[in-house]
N, C-alpha and C positions, 0 to 999 in steps of 0.2 A: 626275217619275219618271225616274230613271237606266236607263234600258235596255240593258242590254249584250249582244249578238248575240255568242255563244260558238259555234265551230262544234268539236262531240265527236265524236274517233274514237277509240274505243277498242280497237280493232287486234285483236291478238294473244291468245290465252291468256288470262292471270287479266284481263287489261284488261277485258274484259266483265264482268267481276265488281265493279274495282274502281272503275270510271269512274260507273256506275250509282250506286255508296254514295255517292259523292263529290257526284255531282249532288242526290240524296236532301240532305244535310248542307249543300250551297250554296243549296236552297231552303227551307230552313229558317231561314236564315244572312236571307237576302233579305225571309221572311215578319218576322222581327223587323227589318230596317230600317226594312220599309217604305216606303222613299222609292227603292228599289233593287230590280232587279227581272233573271235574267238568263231568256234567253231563248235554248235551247239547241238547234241543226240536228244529226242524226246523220248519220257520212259512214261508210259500211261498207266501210271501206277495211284492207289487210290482207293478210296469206297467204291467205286464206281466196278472197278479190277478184281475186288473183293468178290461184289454181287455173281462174277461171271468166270470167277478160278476160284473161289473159297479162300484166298490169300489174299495180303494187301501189297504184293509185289511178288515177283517171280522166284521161284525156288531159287534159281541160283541170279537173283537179285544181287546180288551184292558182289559175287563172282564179275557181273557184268560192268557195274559202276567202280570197281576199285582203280581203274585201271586210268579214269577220268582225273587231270588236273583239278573242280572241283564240282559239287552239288549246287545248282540250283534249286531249291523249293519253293513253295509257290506256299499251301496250305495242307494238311491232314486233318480228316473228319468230318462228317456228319453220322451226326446222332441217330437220323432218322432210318441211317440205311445201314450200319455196324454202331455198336458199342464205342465208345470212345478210346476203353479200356484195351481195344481192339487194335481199331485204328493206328492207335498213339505207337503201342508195343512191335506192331506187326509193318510199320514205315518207318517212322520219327525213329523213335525211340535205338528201334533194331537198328540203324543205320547210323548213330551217335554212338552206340555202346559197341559195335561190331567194326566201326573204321575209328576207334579209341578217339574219340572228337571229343576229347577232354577237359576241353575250357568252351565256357559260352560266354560270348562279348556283346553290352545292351547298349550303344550311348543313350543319352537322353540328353538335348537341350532345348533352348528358345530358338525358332526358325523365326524366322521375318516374315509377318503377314499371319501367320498363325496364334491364334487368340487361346492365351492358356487361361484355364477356370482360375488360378490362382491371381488375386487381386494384384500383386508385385512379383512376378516372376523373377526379377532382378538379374537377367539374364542368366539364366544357370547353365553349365556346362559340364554333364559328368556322364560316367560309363561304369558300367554292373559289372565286375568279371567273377563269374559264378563257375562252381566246382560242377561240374557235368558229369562227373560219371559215377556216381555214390552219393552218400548223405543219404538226405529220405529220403531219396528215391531210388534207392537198391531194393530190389526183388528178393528179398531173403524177408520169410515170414511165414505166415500160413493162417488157416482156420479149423477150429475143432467145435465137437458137440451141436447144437440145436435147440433151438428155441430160446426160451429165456437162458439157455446154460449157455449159449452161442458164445465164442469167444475167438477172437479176431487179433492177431501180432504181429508189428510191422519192425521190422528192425531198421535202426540206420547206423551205417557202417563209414565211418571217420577210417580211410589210413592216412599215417603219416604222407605216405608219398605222394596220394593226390592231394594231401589239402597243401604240404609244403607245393609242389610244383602250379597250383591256383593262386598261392599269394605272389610267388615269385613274380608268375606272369604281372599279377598287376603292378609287383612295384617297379617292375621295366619300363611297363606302360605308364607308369607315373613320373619315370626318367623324364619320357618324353611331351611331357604336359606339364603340371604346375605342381610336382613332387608331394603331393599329398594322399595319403591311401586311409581310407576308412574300412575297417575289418565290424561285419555284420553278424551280433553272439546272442547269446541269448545263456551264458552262465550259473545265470542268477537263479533257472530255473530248470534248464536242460546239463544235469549233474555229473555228467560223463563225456560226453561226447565234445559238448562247447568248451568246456576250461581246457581239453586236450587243443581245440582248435586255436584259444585262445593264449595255449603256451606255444603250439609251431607260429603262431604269430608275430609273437616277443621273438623268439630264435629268429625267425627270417628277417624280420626289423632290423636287428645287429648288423644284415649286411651291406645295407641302403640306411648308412649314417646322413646323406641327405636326404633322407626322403623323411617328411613329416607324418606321424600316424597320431591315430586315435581308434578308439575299438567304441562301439556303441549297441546297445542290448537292440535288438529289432523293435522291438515296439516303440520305444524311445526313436530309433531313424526311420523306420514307417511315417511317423508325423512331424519329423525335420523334413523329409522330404517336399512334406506340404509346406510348413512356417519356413524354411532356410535353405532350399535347396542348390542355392549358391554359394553354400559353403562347401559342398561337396566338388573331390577331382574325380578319384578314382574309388570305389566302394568294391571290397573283395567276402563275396559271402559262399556259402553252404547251397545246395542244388535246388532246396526249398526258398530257403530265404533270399537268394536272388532271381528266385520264378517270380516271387511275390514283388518285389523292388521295382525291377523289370516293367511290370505291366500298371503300376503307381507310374514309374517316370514316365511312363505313353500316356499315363491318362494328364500328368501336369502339365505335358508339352500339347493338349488338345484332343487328341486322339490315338486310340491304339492302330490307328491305320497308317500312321506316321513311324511307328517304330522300327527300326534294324535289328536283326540279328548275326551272329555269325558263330557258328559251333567248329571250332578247331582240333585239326590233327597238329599235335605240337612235334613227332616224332619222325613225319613225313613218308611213312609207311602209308598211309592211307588220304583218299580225298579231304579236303573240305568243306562243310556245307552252311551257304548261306539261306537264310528263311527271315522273312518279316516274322513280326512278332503275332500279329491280329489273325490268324486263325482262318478258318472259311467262309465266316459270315452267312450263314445261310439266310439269314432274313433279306439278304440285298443279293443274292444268285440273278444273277442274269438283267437287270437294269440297267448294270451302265455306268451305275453310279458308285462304284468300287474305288476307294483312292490306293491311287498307285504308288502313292510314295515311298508307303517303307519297301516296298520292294524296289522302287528305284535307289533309297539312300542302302539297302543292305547291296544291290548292285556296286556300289558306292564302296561297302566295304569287301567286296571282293576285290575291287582294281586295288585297291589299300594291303591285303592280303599275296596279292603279287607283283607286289614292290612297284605298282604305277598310282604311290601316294597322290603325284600330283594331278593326274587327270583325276582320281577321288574327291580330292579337294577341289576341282572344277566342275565336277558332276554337281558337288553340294551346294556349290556357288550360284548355278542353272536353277536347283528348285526353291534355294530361298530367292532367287530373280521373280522365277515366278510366285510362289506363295507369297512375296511381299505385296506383286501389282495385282493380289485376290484374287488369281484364280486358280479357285479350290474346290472340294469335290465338297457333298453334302454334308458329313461331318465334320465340317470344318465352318461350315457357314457357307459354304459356297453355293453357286447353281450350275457349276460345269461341270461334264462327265468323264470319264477316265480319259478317254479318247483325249477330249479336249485339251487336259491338263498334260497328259504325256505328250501330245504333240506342239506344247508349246514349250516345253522341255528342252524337245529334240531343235525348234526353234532359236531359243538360247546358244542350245551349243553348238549350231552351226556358225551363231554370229561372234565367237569369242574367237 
């Protein structure tokens, strides 16, 4: 029996709502293996944990989750009750940069049944692999003076060895789909940092002689995304510029409540954590009306994560089943509630 030791936090807002469907659906997933079984700890960790320890997780937080096969998360934040700047630093963030989860993985495609704003979607099929642990968003910088003299500096910090081992990833990942990789720059304007990323590019190119590239400035693939995004496999950007990619491919596939995430330990020293992309929503706390998917399709990429690609691929089969015969949660067009749609999920994969 495969036993795998998941520790779930499901944080914030609709997290509570959608982590719960997700585990519902992953031991339904496990009763049909059979041979696979997970075994799930809750960490009530949060704004909520915040209000009531002055911290967004346990001092020795991290001492206690190392030791878990991987992270479940759910959402981090609200505004109303910590700072974001908070939230983010003192859960998320601390738990990506402290268990070295150094690559973040987006797919984005067309589901069946889901209605994207783009006029021709033309069935696109692609995935963000973004540098997670540096770029712009390393903590190196500061603030001086006051008032109008106020002066604010944010550095970003290019090494070699993360952005080579982020392209690497994806041209692996491009091995095993349609050998195409798109590198996300922005040279033209950012004088230092981009032409460096844009020469460990060309070097790593050289060693995936099948693998087809192109490099394109962000602004320029920002609105391919919208007109072409079917030309895209695989797209390998900077921390910034695939946060931004990221949350365009949720909004072309219909909604960011549909999106996966998965933030990786590549070096196997530490967990890994999967989290949907869409956040806590606080405008929809407590209705019902939460879609569950990307926490079910990031579930999706956890079995993927521990080599049971195939029941992944039969997970994702289950919700475009259901999203093809409509039913969807509210931002999707739908009139069914989480409940509804997770349990017709678990439906599917009883009957496969």
């Amino acid at each position: 029996m495969k036993n795998l030791k998941i520790a779930s936090i499901p944080g914030d807002g609709i997290g509570n709502e959608v982590v719960p469907a997700a585990i519902k659906v992953l031991d339904t997933i496990s009763n049909i293996h059979g041979g696979m079984k997970f075994d799930f700890t809750h960490f009530p960790y949060g704004c909520e944990y915040y209000l009531e320890n002055g911290v967004m997780m346990a001092e020795d937080g991290l001492e206690r989750l190392k030791d878990y096969d991987g992270i479940f998360l759910g959402a981090v934040g609200n505004a109303k009750l910590v700072p974001d700047h908070v939230s983010l630093w003192g859960l998320l963030i601390k738990i990506r940069r402290e268990f070295e989860q150094v690559i973040n993985i987006r797919p984005a495609k067309v589901l069946k049944g889901v209605k994207s704003p783009l006029i021709n979607p033309k069935d696109f099929d692609l995935i963000v692999v973004r540098e997670n642990s540096e770029g712009e968003y390393s903590s190196v910088g500061g603030r001086i003076y006051q008032g109008e003299d106020e002066l604010a500096i944010q550095n970003n910090i290019f090494s070699r060895k993360a952005t080579e081992r982020a392209m690497r990833y994806a041209f692996e990942l491009a091995l095993k789909r349609n050998q195409h990789v798109t590198s996300a720059t922005k040279s033209n304007g950012i004088v230092y940092s981009m032409p460096f990323w844009d020469e460990v590019f060309k070097d790593v190119s050289r060693d995936y002689p099948t693998v087809d590239t192109d490099s394109q400035h962000i602004d320029a693939l920002s609105a391919f995304f919208i007109t072409h995004p079917d030309k895209f496999d695989v797209i390998v950007a900077s921390n910034l510029f695939g946060d931004i990619l990221t949350d365009l491919g949720a909004a072309i596939m219909g909604s960011i409540g549909v999106a996966p995430a998965a933030n990786i330990n590549v070096n196997g020293k530490y967990p890994s954590m999967f989290e949907p992309v869409h956040g806590s929503a606080p405008d929809i706390i407590g209705k019902g009306i939460a879609n569950p998917l990307g926490q079910i399709w990031t579930a999706k990429m956890m079995l993927d994560h521990f080599g049971e690609e195939e029941l992944g691929n039969l997970l994702l089969t289950a919700i475009e089943s259901v999203t093809s015969a409509g039913i969807l949660t509210p931002d999707l067009g739908g009139i069914h509630t989480t409940e509804e749609v997770t349990e017709e999920i678990i439906r599917k994969l009883a009957n496969y």
